[in-house]
MIDOSE-1310 file (N, C-alpha, C; in nm, 2 decimals, decimal comma, always signed):
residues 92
xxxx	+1,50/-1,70/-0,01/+1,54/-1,71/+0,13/+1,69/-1,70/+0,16; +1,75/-1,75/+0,07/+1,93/-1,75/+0,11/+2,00/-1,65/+0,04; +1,92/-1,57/-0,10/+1,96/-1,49/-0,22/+2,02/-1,54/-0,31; +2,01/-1,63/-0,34/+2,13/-1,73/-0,46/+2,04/-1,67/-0,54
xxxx	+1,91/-1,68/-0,57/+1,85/-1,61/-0,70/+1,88/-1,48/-0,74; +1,89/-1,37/-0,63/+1,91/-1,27/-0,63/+2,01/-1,20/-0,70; +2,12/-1,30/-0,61/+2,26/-1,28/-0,66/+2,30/-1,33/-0,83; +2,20/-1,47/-0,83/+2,25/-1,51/-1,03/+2,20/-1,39/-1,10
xxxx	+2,09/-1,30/-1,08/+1,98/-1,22/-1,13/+2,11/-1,09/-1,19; +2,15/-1,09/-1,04/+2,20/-0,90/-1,04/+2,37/-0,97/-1,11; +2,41/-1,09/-1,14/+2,53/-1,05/-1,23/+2,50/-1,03/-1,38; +2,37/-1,01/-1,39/+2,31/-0,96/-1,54/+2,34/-0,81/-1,56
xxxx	+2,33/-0,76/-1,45/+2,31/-0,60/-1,41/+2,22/-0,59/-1,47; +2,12/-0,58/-1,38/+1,96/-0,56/-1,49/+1,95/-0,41/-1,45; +1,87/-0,32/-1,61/+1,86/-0,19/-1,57/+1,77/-0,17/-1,47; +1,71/-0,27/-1,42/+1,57/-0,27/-1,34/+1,58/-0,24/-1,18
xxxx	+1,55/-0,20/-1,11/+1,57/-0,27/-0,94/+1,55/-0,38/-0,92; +1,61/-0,47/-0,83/+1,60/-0,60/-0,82/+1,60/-0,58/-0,67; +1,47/-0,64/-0,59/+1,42/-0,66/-0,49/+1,48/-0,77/-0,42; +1,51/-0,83/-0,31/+1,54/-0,94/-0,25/+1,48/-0,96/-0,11
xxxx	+1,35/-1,05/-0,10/+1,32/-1,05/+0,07/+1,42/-1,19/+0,13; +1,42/-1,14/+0,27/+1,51/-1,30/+0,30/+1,44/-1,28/+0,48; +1,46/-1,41/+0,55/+1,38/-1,37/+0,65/+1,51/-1,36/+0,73; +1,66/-1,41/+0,67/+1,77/-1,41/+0,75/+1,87/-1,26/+0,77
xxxx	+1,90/-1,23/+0,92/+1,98/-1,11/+0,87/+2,11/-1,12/+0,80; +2,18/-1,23/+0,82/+2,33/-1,28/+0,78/+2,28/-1,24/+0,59; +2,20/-1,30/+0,54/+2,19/-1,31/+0,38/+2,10/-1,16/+0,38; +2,06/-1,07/+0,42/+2,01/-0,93/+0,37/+2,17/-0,88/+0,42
xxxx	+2,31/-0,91/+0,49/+2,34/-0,82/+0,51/+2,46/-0,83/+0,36; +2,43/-0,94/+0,31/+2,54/-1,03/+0,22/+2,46/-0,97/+0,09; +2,31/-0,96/+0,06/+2,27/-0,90/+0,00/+2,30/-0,73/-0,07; +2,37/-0,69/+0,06/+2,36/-0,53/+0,02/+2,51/-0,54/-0,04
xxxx	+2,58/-0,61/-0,08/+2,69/-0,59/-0,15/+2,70/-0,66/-0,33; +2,54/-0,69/-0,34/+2,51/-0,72/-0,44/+2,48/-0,63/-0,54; +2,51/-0,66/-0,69/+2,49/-0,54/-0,77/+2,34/-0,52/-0,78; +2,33/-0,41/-0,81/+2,15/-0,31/-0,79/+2,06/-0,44/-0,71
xxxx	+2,11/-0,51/-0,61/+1,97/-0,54/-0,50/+1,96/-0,45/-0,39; +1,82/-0,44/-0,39/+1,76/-0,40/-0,25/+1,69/-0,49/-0,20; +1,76/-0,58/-0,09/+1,70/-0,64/-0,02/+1,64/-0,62/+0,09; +1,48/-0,64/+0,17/+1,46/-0,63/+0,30/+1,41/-0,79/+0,37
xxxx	+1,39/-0,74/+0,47/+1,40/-0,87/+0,58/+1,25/-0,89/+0,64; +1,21/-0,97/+0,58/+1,07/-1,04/+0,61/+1,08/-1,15/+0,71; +0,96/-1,17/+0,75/+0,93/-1,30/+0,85/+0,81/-1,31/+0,83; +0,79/-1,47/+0,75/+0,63/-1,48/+0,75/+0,65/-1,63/+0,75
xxxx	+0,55/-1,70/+0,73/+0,50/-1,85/+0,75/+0,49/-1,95/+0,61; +0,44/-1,86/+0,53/+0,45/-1,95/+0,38/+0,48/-1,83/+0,30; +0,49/-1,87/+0,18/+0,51/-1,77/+0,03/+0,45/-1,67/+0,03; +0,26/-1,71/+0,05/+0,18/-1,59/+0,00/+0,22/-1,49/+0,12
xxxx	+0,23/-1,49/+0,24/+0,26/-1,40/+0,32/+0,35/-1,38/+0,35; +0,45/-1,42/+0,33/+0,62/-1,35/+0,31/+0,59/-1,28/+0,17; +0,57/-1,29/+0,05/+0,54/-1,20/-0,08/+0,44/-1,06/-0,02; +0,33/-1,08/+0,06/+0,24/-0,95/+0,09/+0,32/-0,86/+0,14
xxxx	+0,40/-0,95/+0,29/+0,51/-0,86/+0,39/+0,60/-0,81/+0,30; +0,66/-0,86/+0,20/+0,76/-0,78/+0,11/+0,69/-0,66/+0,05; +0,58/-0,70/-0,01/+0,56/-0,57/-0,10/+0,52/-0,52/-0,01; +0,43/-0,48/+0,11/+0,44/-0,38/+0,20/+0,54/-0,31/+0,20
xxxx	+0,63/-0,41/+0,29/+0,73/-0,28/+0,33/+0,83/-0,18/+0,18; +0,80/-0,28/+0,09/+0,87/-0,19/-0,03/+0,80/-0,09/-0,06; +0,65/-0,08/-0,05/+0,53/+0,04/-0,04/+0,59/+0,14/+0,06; +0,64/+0,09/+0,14/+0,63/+0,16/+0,27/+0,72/+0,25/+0,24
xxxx	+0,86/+0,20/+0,22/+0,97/+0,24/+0,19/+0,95/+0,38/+0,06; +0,89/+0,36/+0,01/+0,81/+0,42/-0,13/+0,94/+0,35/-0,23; +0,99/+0,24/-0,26/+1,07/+0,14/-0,38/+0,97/+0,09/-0,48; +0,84/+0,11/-0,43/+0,74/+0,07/-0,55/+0,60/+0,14/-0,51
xxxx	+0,53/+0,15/-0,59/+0,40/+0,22/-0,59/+0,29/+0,14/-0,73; +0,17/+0,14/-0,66/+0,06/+0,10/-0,70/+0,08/+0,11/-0,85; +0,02/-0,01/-0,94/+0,03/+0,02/-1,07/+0,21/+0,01/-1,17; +0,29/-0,05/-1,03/+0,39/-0,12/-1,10/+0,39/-0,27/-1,15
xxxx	+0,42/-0,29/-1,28/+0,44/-0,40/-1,30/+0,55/-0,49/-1,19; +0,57/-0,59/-1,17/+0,67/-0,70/-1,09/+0,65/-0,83/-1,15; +0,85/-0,88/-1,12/+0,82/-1,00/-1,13/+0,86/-1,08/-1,03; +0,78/-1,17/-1,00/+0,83/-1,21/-0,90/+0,82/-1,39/-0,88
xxxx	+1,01/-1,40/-0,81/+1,06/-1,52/-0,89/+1,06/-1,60/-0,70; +1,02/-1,72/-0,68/+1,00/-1,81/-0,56/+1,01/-1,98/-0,61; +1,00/-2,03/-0,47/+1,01/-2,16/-0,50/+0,91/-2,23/-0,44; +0,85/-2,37/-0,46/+0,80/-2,39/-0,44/+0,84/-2,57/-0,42
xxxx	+0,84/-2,63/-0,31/+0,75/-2,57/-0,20/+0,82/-2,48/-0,12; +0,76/-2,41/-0,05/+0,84/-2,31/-0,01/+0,91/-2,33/+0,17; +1,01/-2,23/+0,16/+1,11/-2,25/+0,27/+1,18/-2,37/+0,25; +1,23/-2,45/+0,09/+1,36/-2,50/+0,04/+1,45/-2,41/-0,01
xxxx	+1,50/-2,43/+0,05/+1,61/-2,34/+0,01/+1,72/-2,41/-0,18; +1,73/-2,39/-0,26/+1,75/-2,44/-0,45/+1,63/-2,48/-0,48; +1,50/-2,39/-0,45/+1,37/-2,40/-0,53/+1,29/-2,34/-0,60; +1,37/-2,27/-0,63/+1,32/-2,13/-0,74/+1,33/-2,16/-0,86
xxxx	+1,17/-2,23/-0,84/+1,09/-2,29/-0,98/+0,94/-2,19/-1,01; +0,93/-2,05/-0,95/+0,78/-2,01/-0,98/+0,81/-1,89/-1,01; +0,78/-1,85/-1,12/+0,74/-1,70/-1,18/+0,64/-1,61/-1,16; +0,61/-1,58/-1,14/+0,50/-1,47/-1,12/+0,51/-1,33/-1,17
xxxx	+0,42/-1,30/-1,30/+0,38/-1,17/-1,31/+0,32/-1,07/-1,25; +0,27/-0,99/-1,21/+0,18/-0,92/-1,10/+0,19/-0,76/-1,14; +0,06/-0,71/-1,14/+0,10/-0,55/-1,12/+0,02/-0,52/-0,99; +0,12/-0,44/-0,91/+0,10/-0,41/-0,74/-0,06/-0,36/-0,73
């Protein structure tokens, strides 16, 4: 939600894309000066449906397509902002 994960992630410089949803415009716009994130701007109610609304629009975008592996890193409980305690593997 604020990108702090985002941002410890991308000073690895991962060869990978690194995704970032945030529901705030101030932190996607703070995001795009980060190394390899692409972040977009969700608005949803809990995790599971802020995570759907993300990978949508990353579909949309075409940033990902069916049959990609993801990881995907959240907190729980969610909308704390220093709670990124949950991993998630997933293929889309």
């Amino acid at each position: 939600l604020t990108g702090k994960t985002a941002r410890r992630i991308s000073r690895f410089h991962p060869s990978v894309p690194l995704f970032a949803a945030t529901p705030d415009p101030v932190v996607l716009r703070q995001l795009n000066v980060s190394y390899g994130v692409r972040p977009v701007l969700v608005r949803a109610k809990n995790r599971l449906t802020f995570i759907r609304a993300a990978l949508k629009q990353l579909m949309q975008r075409k940033l990902v397509r069916r049959g990609m592996p993801l990881i995907i890193v959240a907190g729980e409980p969610w909308g704390q902002p220093g709670t990124s305690n949950a991993v998630e593997v997933r293929t889309i």
